[in-house]
C-alpha positions in Angstrom: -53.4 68.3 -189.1 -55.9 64.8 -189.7 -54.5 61.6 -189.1 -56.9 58.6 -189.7 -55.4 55.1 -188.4 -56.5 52.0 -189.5 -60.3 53.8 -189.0 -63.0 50.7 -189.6 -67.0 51.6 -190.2 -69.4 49.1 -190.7 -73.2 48.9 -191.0 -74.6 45.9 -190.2 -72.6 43.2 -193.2 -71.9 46.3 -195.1 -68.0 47.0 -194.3 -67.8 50.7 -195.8 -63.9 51.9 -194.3 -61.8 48.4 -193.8 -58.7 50.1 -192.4 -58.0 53.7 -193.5 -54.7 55.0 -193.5 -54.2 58.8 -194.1 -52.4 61.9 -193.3 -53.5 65.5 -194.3 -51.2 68.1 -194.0 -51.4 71.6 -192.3 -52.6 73.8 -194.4 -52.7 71.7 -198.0 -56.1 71.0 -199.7 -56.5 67.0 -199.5 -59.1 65.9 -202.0 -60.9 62.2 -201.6 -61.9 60.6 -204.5 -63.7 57.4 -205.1 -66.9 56.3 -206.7 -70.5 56.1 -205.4 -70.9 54.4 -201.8 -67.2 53.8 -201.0 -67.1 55.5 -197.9 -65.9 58.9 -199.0 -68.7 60.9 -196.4 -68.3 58.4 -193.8 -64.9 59.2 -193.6 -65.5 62.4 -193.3 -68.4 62.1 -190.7 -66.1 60.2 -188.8 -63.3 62.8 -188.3 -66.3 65.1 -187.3 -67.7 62.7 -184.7 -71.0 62.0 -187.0 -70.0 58.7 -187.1 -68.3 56.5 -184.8 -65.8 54.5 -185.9 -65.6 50.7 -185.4 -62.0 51.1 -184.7 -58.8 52.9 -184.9 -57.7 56.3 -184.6 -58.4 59.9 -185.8 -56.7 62.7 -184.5 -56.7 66.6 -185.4 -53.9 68.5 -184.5 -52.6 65.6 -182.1 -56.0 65.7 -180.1 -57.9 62.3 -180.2 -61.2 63.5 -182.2 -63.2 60.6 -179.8 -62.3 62.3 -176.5 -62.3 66.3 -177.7 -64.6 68.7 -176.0 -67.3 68.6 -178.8 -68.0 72.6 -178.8 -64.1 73.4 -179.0 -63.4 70.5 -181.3 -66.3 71.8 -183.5 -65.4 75.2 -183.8 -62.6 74.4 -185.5 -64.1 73.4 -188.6 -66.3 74.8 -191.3 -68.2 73.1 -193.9 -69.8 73.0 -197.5 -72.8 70.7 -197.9 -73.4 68.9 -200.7 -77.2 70.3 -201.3 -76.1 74.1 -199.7 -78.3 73.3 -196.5 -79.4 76.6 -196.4 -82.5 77.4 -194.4 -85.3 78.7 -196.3 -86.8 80.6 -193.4 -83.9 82.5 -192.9 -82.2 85.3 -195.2 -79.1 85.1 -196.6 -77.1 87.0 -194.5 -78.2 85.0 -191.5 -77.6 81.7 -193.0 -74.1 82.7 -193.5 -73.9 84.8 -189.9 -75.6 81.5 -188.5 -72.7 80.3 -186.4 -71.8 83.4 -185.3 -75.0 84.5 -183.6 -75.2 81.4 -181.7 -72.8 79.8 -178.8 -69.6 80.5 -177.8 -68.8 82.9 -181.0 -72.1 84.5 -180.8 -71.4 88.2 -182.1 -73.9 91.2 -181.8 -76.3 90.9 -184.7 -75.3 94.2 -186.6 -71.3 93.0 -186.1 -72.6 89.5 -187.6 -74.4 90.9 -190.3 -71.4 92.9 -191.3 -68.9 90.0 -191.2 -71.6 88.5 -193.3 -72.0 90.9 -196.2 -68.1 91.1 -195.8 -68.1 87.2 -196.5 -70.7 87.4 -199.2 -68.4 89.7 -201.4 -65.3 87.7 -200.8 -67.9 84.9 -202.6 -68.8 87.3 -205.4 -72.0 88.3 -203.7 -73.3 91.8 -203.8 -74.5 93.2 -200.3 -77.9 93.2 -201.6 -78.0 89.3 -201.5 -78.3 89.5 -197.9 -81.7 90.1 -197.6 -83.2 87.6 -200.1 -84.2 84.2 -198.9 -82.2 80.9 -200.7 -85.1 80.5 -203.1 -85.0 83.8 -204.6 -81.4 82.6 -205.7 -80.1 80.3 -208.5 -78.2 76.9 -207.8 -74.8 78.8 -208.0 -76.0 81.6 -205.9 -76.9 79.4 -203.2 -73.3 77.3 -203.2 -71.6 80.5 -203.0 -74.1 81.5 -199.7 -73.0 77.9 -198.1 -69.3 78.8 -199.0 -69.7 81.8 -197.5 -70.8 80.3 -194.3 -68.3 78.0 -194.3 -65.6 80.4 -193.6 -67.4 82.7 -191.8 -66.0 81.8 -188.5 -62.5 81.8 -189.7 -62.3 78.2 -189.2 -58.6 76.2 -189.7 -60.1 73.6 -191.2 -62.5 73.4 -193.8 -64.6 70.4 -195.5 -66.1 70.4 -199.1 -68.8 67.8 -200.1 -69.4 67.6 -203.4 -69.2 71.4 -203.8 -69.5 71.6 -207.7 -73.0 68.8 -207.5 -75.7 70.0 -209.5 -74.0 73.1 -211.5 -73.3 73.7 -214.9 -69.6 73.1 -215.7 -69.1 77.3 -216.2 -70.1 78.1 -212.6 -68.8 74.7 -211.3 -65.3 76.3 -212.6 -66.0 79.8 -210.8 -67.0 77.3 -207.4 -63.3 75.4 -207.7 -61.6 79.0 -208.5 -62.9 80.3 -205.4 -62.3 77.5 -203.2 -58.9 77.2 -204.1 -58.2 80.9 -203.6 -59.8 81.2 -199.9 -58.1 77.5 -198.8 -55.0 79.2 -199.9 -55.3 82.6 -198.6 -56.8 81.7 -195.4 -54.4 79.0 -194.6 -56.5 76.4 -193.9 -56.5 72.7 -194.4 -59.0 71.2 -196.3 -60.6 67.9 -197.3 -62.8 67.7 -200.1 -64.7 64.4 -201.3 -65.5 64.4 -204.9 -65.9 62.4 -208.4 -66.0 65.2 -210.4 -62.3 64.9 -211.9 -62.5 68.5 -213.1 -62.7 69.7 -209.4 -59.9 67.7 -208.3 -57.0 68.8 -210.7 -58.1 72.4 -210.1 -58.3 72.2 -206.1 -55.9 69.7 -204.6 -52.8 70.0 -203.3 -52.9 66.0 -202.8 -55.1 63.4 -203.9 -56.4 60.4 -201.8 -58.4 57.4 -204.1 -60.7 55.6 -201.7 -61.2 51.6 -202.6 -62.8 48.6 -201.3 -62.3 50.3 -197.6 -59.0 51.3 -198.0 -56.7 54.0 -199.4 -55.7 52.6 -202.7 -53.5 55.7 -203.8 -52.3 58.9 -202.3 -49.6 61.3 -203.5 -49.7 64.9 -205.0 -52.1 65.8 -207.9 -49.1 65.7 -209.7 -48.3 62.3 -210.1 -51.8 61.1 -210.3 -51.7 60.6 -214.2 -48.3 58.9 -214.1 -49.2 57.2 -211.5 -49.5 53.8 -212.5 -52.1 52.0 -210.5 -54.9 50.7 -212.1 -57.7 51.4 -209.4 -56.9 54.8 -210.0 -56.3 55.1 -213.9 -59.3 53.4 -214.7 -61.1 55.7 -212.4 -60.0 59.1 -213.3 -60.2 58.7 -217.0 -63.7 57.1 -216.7 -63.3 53.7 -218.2 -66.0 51.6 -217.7 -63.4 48.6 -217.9 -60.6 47.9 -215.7 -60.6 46.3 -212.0 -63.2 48.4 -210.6 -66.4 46.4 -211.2 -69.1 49.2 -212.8 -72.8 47.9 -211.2 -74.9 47.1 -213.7 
């Protein structure tokens, strides 16, 4: 479904992607792992045209993500910010209806407000969440609103930033339970970045270990303990040494 080629991103003498490789499968759950500032978000603002690349390729779904028709290309995706990005103006319900009352999905407001409610129990929300703003909510609360947006359009493709930052470990388990359940039931392919180790072995179908601007592992979360490469060991057991340099 994503194909990044030899995809380069610099800023000024700061190379941040050197020539990534990888392929994400239809419908799996890719996770992107790699430590503080290596590039994991700028890959992913890449393949949603935040960023433009220095060089190579990305495609989704064979279409060169460069040349797509922004709107269509756009609605294809759904997304989970790392801080929630809700807006505090606006209730719940129509943070999580916001797509869908604007553009080319745009949706009658009671028909959106219903597909939002609907959304908000699939996230363990009662319907009487929908009228509160985001501040009347917890931390968890207010993940499980911005999940609930994310797949409120349906979309084929869904990105996770950081989804479990900032909560307890309890509630950061119920966040991986449900994303793992709604990637899998709606089908979708997914591409999460994260550190948190806990989140990856209960969410990927693959793993991806970004390193000095490159992929330095990928293969199934199966084999990523037996896996043998140092970059990665050292990395997902939390070892301050090994060849990853810890910056001091």
């Amino acid at each position: 479904m994503i194909t990044l080629s030899q995809v380069k991103k610099s800023f000024g003498n700061n190379h941040v992607l050197q020539g990534v490789d990888l392929e994400i499968a239809r419908g799996k759950s890719m996770v992107i792992i790699g430590g503080s500032g290596t590039g994991k978000s700028v890959a992913l603002k890449s393949v949603l045209g935040l960023v433009t690349p220095d060089g190579g390729t990305i495609t989704v779904d064979g279409q060169d993500a460069a040349t797509a028709e922004r709107d269509a290309f756009l609605a294809r995706f759904g997304m989970l910010f790392q801080g929630g990005a809700l807006f505090d103006s606006l209730p719940v319900w129509q943070n999580v209806a916001f797509r869908l009352m604007r553009g080319a999905l745009k949706r009658p407001k009671e028909e959106a407000r219903e597909i939002a409610i609907e959304k908000l129990r699939r996230v363990g929300l009662k319907p009487d969440v929908a009228d509160r703003l985001p501040a009347e909510l917890s931390g968890g609360m207010q993940k499980r609103v911005g999940l609930a947006r994310a797949i409120a359009a349906e979309p084929e493709i869904i990105f996770f930033d950081e989804p479990t930052t900032g909560l307890d470990p309890i509630m950061s388990g119920v966040i991986n339970d449900l994303i793992r359940e709604i990637v899998v039931e709606m089908g979708a392919t997914a591409m999460t970045i994260t550190h948190d180790m806990t989140s990856v072995r209960a969410i990927a179908d693959n793993v991806a270990m970004l390193h000095d601007g490159v992929i330095q592992w990928t293969g199934p979360v199966a084999d990523m303990d037996s896996a043998g490469d140092p970059y990665l060991d050292q990395f997902i057991h939390g070892r301050a040494d090994g060849p990853i340099e810890a910056v001091r």
